[in-house]
N, C-alpha and C positions, 0 to 999 in steps of 0.2 A: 395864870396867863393861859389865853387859850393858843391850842397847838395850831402851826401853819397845816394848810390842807394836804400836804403830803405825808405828815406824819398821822391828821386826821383820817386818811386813805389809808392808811398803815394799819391803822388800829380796826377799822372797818373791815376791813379786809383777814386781819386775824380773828375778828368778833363772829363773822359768819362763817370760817375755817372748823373753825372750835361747835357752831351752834349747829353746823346740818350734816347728816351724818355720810358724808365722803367717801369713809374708811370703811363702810358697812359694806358686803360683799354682793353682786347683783340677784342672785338667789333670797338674799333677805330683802333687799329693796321691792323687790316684785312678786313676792308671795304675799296673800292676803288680799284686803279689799285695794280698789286701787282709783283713787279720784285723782283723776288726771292721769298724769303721766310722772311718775317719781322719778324715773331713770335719765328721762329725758328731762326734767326741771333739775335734776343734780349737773346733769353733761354741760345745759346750759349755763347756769349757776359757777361752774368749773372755769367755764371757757373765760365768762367776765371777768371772772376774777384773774385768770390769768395774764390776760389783757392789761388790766390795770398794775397786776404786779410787773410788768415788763415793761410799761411805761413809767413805774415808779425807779425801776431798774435801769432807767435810759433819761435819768430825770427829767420827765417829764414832770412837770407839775399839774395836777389831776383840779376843775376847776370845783366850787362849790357845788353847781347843779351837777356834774359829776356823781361827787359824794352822794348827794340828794338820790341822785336816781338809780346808781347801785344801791343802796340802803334800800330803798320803797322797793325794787324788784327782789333781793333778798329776802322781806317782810313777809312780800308776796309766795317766795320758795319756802317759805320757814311756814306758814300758816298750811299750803298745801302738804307738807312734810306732816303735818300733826294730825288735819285730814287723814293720812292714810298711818297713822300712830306710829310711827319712822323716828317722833322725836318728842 
């Protein structure tokens, strides 16, 4: 059975908690080569997600292109993360 979009948002939201590095300290984010901006694609990265968890928390229900579109700019942070070997 597939999951309603709010527990799909749930899991999305834990999937790229877990996959980009958060908890690394800003001294390690920003040492090294640096393609883009790492610190500021984590802040941003942070902020959405928090968004969506405070709308999950207010139950809102989060719609499909939602999902879609946090996931593609996640993919987007996670690729530039790797870029600068962060993950």
């Amino acid at each position: 059975m597939k999951p309603n979009t709010s527990i799909a948002m749930k899991m999305l939201i834990e999937q790229v908690q877990s996959a980009l590095p958060f908890e690394r300290p800003e001294h390690e984010i920003c040492a090294g080569k640096c393609v883009g901006c790492p610190k500021k694609m984590l802040e941003y990265m942070g902020s959405e997600l928090d968004h969506y968890q405070c709308q999950l928390d207010n139950e809102v229900i989060p719609s499909l292109g939602e999902i879609s579109d946090l996931a593609r700019v996640a993919k987007k942070v996670h690729r530039s993360m790797a870029r600068n070997s962060l993950v």
